[in-house]
C-alpha positions as CSV (number, residue, x, y, z in Angstrom):
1,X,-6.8,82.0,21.5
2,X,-8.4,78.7,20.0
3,X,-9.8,76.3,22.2
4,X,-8.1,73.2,21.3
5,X,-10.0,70.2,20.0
6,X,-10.0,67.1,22.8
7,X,-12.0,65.0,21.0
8,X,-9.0,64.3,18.4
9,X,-6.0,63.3,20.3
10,X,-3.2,64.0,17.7
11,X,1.0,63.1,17.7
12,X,3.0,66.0,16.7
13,X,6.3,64.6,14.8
14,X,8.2,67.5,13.4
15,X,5.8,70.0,13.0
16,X,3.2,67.7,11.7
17,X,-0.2,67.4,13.5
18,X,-1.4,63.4,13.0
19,X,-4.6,62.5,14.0
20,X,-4.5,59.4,16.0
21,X,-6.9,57.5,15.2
22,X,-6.4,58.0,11.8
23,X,-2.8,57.1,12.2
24,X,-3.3,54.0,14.2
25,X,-5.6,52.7,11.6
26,X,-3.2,53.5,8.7
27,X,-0.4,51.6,10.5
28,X,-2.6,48.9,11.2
29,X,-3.7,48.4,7.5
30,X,0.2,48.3,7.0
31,X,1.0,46.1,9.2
32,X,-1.3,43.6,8.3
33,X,-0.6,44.0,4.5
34,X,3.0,43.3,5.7
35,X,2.5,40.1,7.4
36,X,0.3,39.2,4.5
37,X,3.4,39.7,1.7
38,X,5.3,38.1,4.3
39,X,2.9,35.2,4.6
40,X,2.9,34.4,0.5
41,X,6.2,34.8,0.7
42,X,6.6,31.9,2.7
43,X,4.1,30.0,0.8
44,X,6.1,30.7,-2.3
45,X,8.7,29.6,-0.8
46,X,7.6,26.6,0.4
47,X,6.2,25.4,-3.0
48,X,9.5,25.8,-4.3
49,X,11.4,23.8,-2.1
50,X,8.6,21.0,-2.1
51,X,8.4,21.2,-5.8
52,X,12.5,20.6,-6.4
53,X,12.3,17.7,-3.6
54,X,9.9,16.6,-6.2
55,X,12.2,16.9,-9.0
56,X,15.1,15.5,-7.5
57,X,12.7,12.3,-6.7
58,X,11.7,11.9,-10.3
59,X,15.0,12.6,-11.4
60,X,16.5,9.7,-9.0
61,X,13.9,7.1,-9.9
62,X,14.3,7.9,-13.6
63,X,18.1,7.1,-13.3
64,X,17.5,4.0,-11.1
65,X,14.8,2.7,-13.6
66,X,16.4,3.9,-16.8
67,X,20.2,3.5,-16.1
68,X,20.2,0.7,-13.6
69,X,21.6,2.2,-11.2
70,X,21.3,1.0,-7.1
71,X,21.2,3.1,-4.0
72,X,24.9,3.7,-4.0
73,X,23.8,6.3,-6.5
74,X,21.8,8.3,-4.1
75,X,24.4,8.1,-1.2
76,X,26.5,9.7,-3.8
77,X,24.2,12.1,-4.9
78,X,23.5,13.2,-1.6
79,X,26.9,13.9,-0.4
80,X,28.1,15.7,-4.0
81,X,24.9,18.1,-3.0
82,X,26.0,18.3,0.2
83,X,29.5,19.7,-0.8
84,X,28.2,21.6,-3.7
85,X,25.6,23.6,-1.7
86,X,27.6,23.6,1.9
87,X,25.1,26.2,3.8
88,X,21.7,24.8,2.3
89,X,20.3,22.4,4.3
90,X,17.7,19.2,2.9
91,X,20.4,17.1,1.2
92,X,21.5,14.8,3.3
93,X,21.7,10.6,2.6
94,X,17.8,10.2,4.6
95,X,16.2,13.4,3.4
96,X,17.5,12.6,-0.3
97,X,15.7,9.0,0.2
98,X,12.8,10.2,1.5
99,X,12.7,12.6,-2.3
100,X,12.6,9.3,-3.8
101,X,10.1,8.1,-1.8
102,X,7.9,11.3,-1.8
103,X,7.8,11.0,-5.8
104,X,6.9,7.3,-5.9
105,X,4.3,8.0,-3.3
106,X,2.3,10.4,-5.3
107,X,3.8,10.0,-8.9
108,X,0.1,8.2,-10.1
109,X,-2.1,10.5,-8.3
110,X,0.0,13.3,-10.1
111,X,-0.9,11.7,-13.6
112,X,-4.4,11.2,-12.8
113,X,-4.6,14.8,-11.7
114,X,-2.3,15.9,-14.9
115,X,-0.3,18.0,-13.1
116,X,1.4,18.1,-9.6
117,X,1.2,21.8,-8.7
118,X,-3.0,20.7,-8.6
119,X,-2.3,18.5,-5.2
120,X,-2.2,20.0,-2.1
121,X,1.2,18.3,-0.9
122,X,2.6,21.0,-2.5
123,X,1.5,23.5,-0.4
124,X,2.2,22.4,3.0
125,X,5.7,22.1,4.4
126,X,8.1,19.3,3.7
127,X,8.0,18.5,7.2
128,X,4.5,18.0,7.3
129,X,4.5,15.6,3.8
130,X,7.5,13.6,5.7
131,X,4.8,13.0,8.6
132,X,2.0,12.2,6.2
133,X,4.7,9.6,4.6
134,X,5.3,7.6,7.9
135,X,2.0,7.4,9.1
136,X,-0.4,7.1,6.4
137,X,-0.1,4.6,3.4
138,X,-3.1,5.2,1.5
139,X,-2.7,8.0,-1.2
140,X,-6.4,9.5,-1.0
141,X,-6.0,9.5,3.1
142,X,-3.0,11.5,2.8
143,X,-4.2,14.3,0.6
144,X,-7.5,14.7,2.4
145,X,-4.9,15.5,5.5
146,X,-3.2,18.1,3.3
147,X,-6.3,19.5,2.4
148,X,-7.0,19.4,5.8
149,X,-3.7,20.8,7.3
150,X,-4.3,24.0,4.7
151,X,-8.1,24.4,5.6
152,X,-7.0,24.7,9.0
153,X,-3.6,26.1,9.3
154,X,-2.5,22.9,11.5
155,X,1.2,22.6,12.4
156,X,3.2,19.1,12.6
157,X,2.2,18.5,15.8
158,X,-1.7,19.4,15.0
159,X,-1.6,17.1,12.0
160,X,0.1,14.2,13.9
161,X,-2.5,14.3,16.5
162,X,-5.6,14.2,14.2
163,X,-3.5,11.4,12.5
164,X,-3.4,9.3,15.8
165,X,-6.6,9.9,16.5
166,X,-7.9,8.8,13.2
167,X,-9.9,11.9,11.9
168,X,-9.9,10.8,8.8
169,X,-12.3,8.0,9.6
170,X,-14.6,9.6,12.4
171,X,-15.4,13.3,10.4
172,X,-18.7,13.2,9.2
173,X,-19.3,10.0,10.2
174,X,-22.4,10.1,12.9
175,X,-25.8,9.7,12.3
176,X,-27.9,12.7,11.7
177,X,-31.0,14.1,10.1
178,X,-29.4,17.1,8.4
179,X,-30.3,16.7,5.0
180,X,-33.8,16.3,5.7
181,X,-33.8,19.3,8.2
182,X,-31.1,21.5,7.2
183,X,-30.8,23.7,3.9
184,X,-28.3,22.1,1.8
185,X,-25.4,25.0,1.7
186,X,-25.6,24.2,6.1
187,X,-26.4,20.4,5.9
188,X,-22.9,19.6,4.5
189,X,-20.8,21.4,6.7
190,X,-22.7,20.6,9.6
191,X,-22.0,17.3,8.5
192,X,-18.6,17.5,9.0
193,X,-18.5,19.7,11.7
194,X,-19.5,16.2,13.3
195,X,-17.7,13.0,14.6
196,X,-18.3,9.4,15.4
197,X,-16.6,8.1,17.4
198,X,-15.4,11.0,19.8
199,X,-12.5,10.1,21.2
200,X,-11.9,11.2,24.8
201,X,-8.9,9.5,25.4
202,X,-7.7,12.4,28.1
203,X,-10.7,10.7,30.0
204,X,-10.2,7.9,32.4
205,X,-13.4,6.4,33.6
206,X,-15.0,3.3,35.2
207,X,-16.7,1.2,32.8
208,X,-20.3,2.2,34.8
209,X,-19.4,5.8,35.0
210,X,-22.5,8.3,35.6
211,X,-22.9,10.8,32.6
212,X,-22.3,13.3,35.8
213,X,-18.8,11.7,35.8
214,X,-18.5,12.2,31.9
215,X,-19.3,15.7,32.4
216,X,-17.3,16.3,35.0
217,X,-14.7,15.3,33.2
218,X,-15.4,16.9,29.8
219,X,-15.9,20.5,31.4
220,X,-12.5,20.2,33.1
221,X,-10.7,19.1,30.3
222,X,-12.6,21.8,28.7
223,X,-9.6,22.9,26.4
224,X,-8.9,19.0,25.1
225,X,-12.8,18.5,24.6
226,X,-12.9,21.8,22.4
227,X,-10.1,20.6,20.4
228,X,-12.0,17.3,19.7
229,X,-15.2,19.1,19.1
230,X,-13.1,20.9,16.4
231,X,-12.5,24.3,15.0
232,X,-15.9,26.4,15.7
233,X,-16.9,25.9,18.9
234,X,-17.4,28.1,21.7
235,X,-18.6,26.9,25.3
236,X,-21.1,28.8,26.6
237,X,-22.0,26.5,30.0
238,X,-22.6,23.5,31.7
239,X,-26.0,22.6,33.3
240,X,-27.8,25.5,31.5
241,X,-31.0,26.6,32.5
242,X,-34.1,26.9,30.2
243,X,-37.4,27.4,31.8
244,X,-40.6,26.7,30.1
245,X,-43.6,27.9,31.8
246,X,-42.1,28.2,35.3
247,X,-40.5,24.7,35.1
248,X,-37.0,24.6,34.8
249,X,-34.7,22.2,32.8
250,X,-30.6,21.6,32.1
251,X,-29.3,21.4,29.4
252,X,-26.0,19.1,29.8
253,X,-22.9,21.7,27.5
254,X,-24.4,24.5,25.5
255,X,-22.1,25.6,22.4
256,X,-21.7,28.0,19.6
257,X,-20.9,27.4,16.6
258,X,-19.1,30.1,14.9
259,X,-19.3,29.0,11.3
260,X,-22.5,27.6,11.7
261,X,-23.8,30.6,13.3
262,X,-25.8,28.5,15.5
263,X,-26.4,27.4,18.9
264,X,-25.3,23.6,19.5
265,X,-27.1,21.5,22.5
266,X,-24.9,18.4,24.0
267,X,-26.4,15.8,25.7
268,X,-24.7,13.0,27.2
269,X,-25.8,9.8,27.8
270,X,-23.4,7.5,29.6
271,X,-25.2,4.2,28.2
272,X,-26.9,3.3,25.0
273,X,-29.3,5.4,23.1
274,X,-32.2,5.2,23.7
275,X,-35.1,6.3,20.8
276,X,-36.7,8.6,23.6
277,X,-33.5,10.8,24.4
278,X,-34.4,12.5,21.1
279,X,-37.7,13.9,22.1
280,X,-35.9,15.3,25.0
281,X,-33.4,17.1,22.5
282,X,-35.8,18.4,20.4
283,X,-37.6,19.7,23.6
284,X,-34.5,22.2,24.2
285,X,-33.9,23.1,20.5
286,X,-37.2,24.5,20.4
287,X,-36.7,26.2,23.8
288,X,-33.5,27.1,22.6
289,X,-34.6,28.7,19.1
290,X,-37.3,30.6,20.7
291,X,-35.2,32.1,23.8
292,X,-32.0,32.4,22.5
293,X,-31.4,32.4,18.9
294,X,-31.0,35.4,17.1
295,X,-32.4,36.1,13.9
296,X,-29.6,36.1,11.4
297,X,-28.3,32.1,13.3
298,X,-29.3,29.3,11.6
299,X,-31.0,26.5,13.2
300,X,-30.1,25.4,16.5
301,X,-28.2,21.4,16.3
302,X,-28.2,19.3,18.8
303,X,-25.9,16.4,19.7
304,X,-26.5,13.4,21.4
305,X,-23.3,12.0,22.6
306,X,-23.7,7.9,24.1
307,X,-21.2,4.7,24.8
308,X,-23.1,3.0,22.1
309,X,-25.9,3.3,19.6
310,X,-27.6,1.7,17.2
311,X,-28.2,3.0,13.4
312,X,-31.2,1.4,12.7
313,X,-32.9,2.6,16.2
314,X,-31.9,6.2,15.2
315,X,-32.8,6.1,11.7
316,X,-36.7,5.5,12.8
317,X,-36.2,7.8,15.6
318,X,-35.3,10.7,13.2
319,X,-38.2,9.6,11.0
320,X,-40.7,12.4,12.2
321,X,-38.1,14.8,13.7
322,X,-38.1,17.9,12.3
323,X,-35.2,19.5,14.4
324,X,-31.8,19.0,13.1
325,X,-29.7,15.9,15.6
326,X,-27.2,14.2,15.2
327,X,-25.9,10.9,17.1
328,X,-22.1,9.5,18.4
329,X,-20.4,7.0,20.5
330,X,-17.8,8.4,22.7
331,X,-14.8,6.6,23.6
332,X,-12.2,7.1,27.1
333,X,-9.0,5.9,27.9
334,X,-10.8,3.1,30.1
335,X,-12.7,1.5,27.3
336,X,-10.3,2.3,24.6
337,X,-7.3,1.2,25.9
338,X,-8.0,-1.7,28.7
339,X,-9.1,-5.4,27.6
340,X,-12.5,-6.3,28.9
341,X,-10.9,-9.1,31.0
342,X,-8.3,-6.7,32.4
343,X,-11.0,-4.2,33.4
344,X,-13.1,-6.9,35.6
345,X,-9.7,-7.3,37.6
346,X,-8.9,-3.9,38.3
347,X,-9.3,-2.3,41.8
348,X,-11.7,-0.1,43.0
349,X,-10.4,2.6,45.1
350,X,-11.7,1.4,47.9
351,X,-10.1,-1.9,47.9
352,X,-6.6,0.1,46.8
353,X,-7.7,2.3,50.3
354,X,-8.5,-0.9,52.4
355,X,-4.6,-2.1,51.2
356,X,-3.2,0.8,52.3
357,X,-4.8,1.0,55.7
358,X,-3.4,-2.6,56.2
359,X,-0.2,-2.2,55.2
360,X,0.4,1.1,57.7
361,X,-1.2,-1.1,60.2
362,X,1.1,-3.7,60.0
363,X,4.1,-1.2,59.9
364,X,2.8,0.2,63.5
């Protein structure tokens, strides 16, 4: 009698043997060539419905402009489509307006470009061109979100955060020495992997804070700092130890990056730069690429994260740096949002404790 082969777990179906491995990876490569169709159907989809929104637009502000006629015409229009088409949804009186406004908002950009179907509004969803319509007036800034939005996959929600916290100004935007120390197919994207200002606005600190008390904070907030820090990053520690000849030194947050393929070292400074901090950095890149980095990462990058700094220092301390770093200001909800006048007259908890201990007093 054969000895039967346990190494090869099989499913029997009707007579069949099926190995199982060989099975589960068929069904996977089905199943993800299935949500694939599914997914360009969607997009097709999509494009369609944004690119007849577009038509309707044109078609209204032709009519208005050509024939005179006022905004009774839309109301009109919108209710005819509404009957005509009674289980499509999109045509009502605000939706139709916002067609109009949607083609008047990118009907130059579309001529300059020589054809619509080139701009990425059209492949994002109507909801998410609505969004960019009510928050953003300039044309370029609202296609570098759509460009954006697509890059990243971002729902309405993830584009309307970036949009209040003004990523369209802060990407790319802090000081660094990248092209000098980088090759150039990393230097760009390491670019933009960076911001200036970071904006920890889930962050409430005293003006004097300790960069303990930023760090603090950061590391438990840890899932609102990574989605500042952006798409890429991976935490790997807090306070993380490199020794160097039997001394020991901390590094503050120790990252990942997994497009960089590199290692990225975050220091915090919870004052002004200072030109010295970046000899410190450049001491734990090289401790860094030596210990840690593996042969097929790129260059470890460090970041030097303070309240202020000033370009001109950094520029001259960058001048014989041959590590690649990059310098920000950071911003909380303390310094963002609180006049400086109002901040002098706040409490300290002490005095708020020293309140409360008088009042029960005067209750017993």
């Amino acid at each position: 009698m054969p000895k039967s082969n346990k190494s090869v777990p099989a499913i029997v179906q009707e007579g069949d043997l099926l190995p199982q491995k060989e099975y589960a990876d068929t069904l996977a490569g089905l199943k993800k060539q299935i949500q694939e169709s599914q997914l360009r159907a969607i997009t097709s989809v999509n494009k369609e419905l944004v690119r007849l929104y577009w038509t309707i637009g044109k078609t209204i502000v032709e009519r208005q402009k050509g024939g005179g006629w006022g905004s009774s015409f839309i109301e009109k229009l919108a209710k005819d489509l509404q009957n005509s088409f009674p289980g499509v949804e999109g045509f009502s009186r605000a939706n139709v307006f916002r067609m109009k406004a949607f083609f008047l908002a990118y009907e130059k950009v579309a001529q300059a470009a020589r054809q619509f179907d080139s701009l990425p509004i059209l492949c994002i969803p109507w909801g998410h061109n609505i969004l960019l319509l009510q928050k953003i007036k300039n044309d370029n800034e609202r296609l570098w979100y759509a460009s954006k939005a697509i890059e990243h996959g971002w729902s309405r929600s993830m584009l309307e955060i970036w949009i209040k916290s003004d990523l369209y100004n802060r990407e790319g935007k802090a000081i660094t020495n990248f092209q000098k120390t980088l090759p150039a197919s990393q230097s760009d994207l390491a670019q933009q992997v960076l911001k200036d200002p970071y904006n920890f606005d889930f962050l409430t600190l005293q003006e004097d804070h300790l960069e303990k008390d930023l760090e603090d904070g950061l590391v438990g907030h840890i899932q609102k700092f990574l989605l500042e820090l952006g798409q890429g990053f991976a935490f790997l520690g807090r306070q993380f130890p490199i020794t160097v000849d039997g001394d020991t030194s901390y590094i503050d947050l120790l990252f990942y990056h997994t497009k960089l393929r590199a290692y990225i070292v975050v220091e915090l400074k919870a004052r002004a730069f200072k030109p010295e901090d970046t000899g410190q950095l450049n001491y734990y890149l090289s401790a860094v690429d030596d210990m840690l980095k593996h042969p097929t990462d790129t260059p470890t990058i460090g970041i030097l994260l303070c309240k202020t700094r000033s370009k001109v220092k950094a520029e001259y301390a960058f001048r014989h740096i041959g590590r690649p770093i990059g310098i920000a200001e950071y911003e909380t909800m303390l310094t963002k949002a609180l006049p400086k006048d109002m901040k002098s007259n706040l409490p300290t908890i002490q005095e708020i404790e020293q309140e409360l201990e008088k009042g029960q007093d005067m209750a017993n």
